[in-house]
N, C-alpha and C positions, 0 to 999 in steps of 0.2 A: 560399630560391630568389629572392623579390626583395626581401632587403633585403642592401645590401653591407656589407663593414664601411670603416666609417667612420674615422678620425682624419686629426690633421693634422700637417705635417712644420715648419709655418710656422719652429717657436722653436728646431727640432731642427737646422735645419740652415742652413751659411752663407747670408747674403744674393744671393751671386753663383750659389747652387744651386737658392736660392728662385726665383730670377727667372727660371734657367733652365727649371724648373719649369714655371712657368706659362707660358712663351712656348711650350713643346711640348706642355702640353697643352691651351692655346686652337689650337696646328694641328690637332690631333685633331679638336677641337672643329670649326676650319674644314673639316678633309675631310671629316666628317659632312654638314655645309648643304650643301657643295656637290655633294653625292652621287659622291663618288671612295669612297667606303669600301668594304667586302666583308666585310661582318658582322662576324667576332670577327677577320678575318684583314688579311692585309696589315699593317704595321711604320712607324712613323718612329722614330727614334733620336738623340740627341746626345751630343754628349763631355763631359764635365765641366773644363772647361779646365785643365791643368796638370794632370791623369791620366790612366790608363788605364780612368778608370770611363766608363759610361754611362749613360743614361734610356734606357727604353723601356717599351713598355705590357704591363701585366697579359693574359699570356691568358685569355681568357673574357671580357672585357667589352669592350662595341659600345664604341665612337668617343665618344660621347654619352655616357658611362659616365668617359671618362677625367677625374681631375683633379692638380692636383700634388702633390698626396700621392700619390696611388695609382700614378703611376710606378714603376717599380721598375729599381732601380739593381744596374748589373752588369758583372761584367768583360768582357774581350776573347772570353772562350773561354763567358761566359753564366752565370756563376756569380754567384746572386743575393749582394752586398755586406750590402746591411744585414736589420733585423730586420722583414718583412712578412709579411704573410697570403698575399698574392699571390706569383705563379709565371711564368715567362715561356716562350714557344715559343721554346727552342733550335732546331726546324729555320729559322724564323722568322727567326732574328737571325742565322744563317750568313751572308747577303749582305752584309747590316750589317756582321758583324765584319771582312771581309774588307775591305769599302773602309776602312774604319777602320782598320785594320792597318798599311795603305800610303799611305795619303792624310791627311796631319799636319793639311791646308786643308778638309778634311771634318768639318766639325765638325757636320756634322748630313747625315743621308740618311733619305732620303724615297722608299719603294718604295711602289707603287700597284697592283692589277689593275682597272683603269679599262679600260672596254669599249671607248673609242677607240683610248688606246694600244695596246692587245693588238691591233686588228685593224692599225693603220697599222704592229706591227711586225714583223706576219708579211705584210703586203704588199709583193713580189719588190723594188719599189722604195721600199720606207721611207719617210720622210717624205723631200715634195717642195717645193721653196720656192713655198708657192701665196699666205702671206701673210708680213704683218708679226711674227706669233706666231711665225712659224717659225723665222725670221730668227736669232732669240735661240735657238732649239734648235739650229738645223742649222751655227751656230757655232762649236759644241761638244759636237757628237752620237757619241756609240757607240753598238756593237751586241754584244748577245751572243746567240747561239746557244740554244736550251734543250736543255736536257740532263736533264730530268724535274724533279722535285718537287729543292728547292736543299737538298741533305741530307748531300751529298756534297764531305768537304772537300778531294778533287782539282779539285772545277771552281772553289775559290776564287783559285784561281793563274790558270786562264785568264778568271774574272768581272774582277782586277784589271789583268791585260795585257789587255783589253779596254778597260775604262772608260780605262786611262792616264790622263793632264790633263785627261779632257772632265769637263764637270759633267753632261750629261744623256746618260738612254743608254735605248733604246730593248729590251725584252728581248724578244726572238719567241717568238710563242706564249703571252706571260707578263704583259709589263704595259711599265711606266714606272717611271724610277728619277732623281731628280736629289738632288742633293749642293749644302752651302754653305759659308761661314765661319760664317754665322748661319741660323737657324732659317727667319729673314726671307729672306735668299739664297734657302735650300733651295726656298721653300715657292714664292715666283715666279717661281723656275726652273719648279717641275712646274705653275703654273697656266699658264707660257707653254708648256710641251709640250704640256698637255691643251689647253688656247685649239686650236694649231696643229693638232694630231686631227683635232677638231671641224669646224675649217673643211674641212680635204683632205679628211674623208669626204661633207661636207655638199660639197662640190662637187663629188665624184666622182661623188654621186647624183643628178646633174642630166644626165649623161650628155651633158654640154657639154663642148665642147672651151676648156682654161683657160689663163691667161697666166703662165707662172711668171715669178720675180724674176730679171732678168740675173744671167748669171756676176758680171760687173765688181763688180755691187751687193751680191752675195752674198758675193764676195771681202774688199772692205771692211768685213763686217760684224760682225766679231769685238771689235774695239775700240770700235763703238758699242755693242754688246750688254753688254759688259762696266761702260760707265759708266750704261745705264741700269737694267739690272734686277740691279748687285749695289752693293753699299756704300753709300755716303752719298743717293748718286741712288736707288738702288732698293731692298734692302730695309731698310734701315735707313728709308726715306721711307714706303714702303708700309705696313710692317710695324705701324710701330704702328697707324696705322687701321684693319691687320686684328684687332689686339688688342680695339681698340675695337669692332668690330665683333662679335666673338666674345664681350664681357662682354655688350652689348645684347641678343644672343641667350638668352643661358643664363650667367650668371655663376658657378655653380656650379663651373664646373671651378679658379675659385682660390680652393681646400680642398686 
């Protein structure tokens, strides 16, 4: 019961698998600190570049638990590839497989049930541009509908003509979902959704009346958005001091 099993992929496998490795399972590692996790549930995933394969996490073990061995790698439709102990939630990776299907630039997705986004995406009017965090969401926000537990692979045809181009999408009733070319993308995509939550609900409970962001401003804010929180500007910049941040905490997870 609590001891896991152990080893390691380090010598097993390519350097570009390795590294991938570890850069998703220090996000683990990050949505645990910053308490976006939901015990054993909730998903991030990556592509293996130049496959059909994936990373995603062991079912059964917390966030805190994940390292780069213990990934587990799998196809499109969740069929574990190689030799592990570990198992994966096929209801679990439905979403995933789905953006991943159609989305070549989705090299990584990030689903959350984080208590901000589930209420700001069942609220009549969704996220509102109250601040600067938003900005970067509501530039390329979707919405999907819930449709009960994601089990069901008729709704992955309307989960994908939903999301379309956007990289962040808001699911009612359900949670938060952003998408990257990198892990790094992904991951300040969903800290700038969960940021922008925070603030719309932390100032909707002051029962104040607020100043949202001009049309005009809001208009032009797609191509700022784009060169600050993705590539060379953002996660590529970000990202590694969130790595580093992640070994300072618990270095454990690159095993």
């Amino acid at each position: 019961m609590f001891d896991l099993p152990t080893f390691s992929l380090k010598d097993k496998v390519s350097e570009q698998e390795w590294n991938l490795r570890v850069d998703l399972a220090a996000c683990y590692r990050l949505v645990e600190h910053f308490g976006w996790g939901d015990l054993i549930y909730t998903h991030l995933s990556a592509r293996l570049p130049g496959t059909d394969h994936y990373l995603v996490n062991a079912f059964g073990l917390s966030f805190d638990e994940i390292t780069a061995s213990n990934l587990v790698k799998v196809d499109l439709a969740g069929n574990v590839i190689d030799d592990t102990p570990f198992t994966i939630n096929p209801a679990g990776f439905t979403i995933h497989s789905a953006i991943h299907e159609v989305r070549e630039d989705a090299h990584c997705v990030i689903h959350l049930h984080t208590k901000e986004t589930i209420v700001v995406a069942t609220l009549e009017a969704g996220l509102l541009p109250y601040s600067q965090y938003s900005m970067f969401s509501l530039s390329s926000l979707a919405y999907h509908g819930y449709e009960g537990l994601a089990v069901n692979a008729d709704e992955k045809k309307r989960l994908q003509d939903d999301l379309g181009l956007n990289n962040h999408m808001l699911l009612v009733n359900h949670g938060g979902l952003t998408v990257g070319l990198t892990i790094g993308d992904a991951f300040m995509r969903f800290y700038d959704l969960q940021k922008a939550c925070e603030v719309q609900l932390l100032l909707q409970s002051t029962g104040q009346a607020a100043t949202l962001v001009p049309q005009p401003i809001l208009d032009n804010i797609y191509q700022q958005a784009n060169v600050v929180h993705s590539g060379i500007t953002g996660g590529q910049k970000a990202w590694p001091a969130m790595l580093r941040k992640a070994y300072r905490l618990d270095p454990s997870f690159v095993a």
